[in-house]
N, C-alpha and C positions, 0 to 999 in steps of 0.2 A: 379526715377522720370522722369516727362515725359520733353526734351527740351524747354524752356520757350522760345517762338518763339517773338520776338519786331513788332509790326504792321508798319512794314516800305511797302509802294506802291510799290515800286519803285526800290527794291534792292529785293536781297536775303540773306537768311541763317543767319540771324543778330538773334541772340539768346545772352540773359545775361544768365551767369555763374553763376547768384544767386541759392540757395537751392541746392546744393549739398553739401553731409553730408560726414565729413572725418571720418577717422580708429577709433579718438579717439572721434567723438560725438559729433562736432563744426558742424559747417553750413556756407556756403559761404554767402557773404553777397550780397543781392541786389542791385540793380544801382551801382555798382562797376564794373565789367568788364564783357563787352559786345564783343562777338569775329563776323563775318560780312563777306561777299563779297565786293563786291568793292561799291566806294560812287559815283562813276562820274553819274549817271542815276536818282540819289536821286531828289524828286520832291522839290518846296519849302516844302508844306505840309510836307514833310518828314525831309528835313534840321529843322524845327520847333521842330519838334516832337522828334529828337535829343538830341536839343538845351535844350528844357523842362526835358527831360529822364536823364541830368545833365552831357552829354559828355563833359569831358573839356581837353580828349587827345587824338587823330588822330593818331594813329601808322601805318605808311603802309608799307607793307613786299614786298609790285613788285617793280621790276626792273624797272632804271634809266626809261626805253623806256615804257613800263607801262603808269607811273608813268606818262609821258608827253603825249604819245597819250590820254591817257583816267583820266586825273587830277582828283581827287577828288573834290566834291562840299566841297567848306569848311564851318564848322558847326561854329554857333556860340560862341564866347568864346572859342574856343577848339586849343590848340595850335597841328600842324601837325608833325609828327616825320616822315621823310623820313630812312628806316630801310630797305634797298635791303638786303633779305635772299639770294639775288641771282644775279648775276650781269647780264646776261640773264635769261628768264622765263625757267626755265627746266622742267616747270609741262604742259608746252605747250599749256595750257587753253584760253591763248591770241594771238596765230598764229592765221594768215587767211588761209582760206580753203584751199588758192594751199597751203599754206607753209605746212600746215597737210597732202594734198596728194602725194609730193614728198616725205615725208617721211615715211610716213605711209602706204603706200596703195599697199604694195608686201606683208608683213606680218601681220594677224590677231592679233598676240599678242606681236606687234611692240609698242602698248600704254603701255599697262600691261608691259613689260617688260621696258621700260622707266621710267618709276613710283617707280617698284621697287629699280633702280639706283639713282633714284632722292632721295628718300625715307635716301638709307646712303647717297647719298650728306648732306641731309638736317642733318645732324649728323655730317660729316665729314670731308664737306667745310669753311674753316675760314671764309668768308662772313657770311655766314648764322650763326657761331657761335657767332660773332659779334653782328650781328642783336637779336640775342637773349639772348645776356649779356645788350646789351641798353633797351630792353623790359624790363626786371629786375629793370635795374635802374630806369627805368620812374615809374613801377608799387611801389618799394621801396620807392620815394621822390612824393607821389601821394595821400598823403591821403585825404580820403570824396568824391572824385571825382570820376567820372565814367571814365574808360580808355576803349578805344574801338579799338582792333588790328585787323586787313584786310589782305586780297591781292587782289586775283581776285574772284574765286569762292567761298575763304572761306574754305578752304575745307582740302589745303596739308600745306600750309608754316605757312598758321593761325593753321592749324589744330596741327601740333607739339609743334606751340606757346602753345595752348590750353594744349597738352599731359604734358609740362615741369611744367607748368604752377600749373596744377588741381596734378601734380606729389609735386612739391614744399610745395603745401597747404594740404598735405596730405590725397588726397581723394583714394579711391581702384582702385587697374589696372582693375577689371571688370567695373565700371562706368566712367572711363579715354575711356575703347574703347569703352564704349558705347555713350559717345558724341561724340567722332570721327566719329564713323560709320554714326549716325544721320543725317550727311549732307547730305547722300543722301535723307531723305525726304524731302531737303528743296532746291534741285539745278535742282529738276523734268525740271522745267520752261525752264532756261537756256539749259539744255539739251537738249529738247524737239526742239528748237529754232536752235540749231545750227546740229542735227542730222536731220532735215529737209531741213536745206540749204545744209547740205551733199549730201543727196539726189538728190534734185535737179539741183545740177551741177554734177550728175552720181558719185558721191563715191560710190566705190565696197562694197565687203562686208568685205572686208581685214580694208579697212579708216574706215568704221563704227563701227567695235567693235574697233578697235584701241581708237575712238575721244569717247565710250563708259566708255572706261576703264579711260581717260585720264580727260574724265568731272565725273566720280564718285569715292568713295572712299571703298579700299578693305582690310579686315582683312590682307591681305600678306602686305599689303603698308609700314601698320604699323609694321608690325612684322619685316621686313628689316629694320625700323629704331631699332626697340628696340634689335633686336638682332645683330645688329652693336654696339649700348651701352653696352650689354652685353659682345660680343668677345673682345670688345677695352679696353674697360674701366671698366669692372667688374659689376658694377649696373646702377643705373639710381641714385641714390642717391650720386656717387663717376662723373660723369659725371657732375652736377649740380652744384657739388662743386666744380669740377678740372677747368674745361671744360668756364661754363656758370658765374664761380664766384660769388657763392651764397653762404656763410661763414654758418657755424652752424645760430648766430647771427643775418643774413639778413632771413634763413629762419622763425626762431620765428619773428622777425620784420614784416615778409611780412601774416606769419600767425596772428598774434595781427592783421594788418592791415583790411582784406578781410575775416577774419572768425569770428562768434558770437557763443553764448551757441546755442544749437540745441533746448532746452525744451521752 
């Protein structure tokens, strides 16, 4: 199925996880969980439109500095869960321009290769494991509600949220990467935007595929996390349990909660 994209102005990549269909022939359930870029840009028209779509839980995955440079607008009703996967940004998405060309701009596949490492961090740093045991519980003690999880572009720290996530509710590993992958049709904008202010202040061609790599999302991203759950810990099913603290019993719970008959 095709990504159900939410008419937000004002943001990007905000897509509800409704109608995807798991192994056994359930269906995710609608205005229930909404995955997003960041909220700080959101118009009122947009905090409304929120508000009405039934969000009544803020999860956000950036760091402490994030978090305070660029606050989220807060939505109606919606209580905010501050959840740093990361205690600095390591997906880099939120550096300023010099801070991306000191780093970036001797090697071309200085982003790509950052991504990668980021990728098992987000697997096998206790922060971010943390962050995604309290996701659990919010989604677990959350029913009828719509929960809506973030970071910046939506893309790496939301995006694994989403892989555990659509993993727990037992959807297939080929429609798991295929909503991963999707973010790129939907961070064009952003990209666009900051691959021009590259330009503009003379980014070589080393910064530009670097900030390339570093604002989209690549089958390898993903495969460095999964195959970190694989080498460490055996499956993704043995991770969820060990790892994220999801009992047999909390995943039937969380599937009763977010999945319906499919017919």
């Amino acid at each position: 199925m095709q990504p159900n994209l939410l008419n937000i102005h004002h943001g990007f990549n905000f897509r509800d996880l409704g109608g995807y269909t798991t192994t056994d022939g359930r269906r995710i359930r609608s205005h229930r969980l909404v995955r997003s870029g960041k909220l700080d840009q959101l118009s009122d028209r947009d905090v409304h439109f929120l508000g009405e779509y039934g969000v009544r839980h803020d999860v956000d995955f950036r760091s402490p500095d994030e978090q305070t440079k660029a606050p989220d607008r807060p939505l109606p009703a919606a209580h905010y869960h501050s959840l740093p996967v990361f205690i600095t940004d390591q997906t880099q998405v939120s550096k300023t321009w010099e801070e991306e060309q000191a780093e970036f701009s001797q090697d071309p596949r200085g982003g790509f290769k950052n991504m990668v490492i980021t990728y098992r961090n987000l697997v096998m740093q206790k922060p971010a494991q943390h962050a995604y045991q309290e996701f659990f519980r919010i989604l677990l003690t959350s029913p009828d509600h719509v929960t809506l999880f973030h970071c910046t572009a939506g893309k790496d720290r939301t995006g694994m949220g989403a892989v555990y996530l659509l993993s727990a509710l037992g959807v297939d590993a080929h429609t798991i990467r295929a909503d991963y992958l999707a973010a790129n049709q939907f961070i064009q904008t952003p990209l666009d935007d900051i691959m021009q202010e590259t330009r503009a202040h003379g980014g070589n061609a080393n910064l530009l595929q670097s900030i390339h790599d570093l604002w989209t999302v690549h089958g390898a991203f993903l495969d460095s996390a999964l195959n970190t759950i694989q080498s460490e810990y055996g499956s993704m099913d043995v991770y969820l349990h060990d790892v994220i603290g999801l009992s047999n019993s909390d995943r039937r719970d969380l599937q009763e909660l977010y999945l319906e008959d499919a017919s």
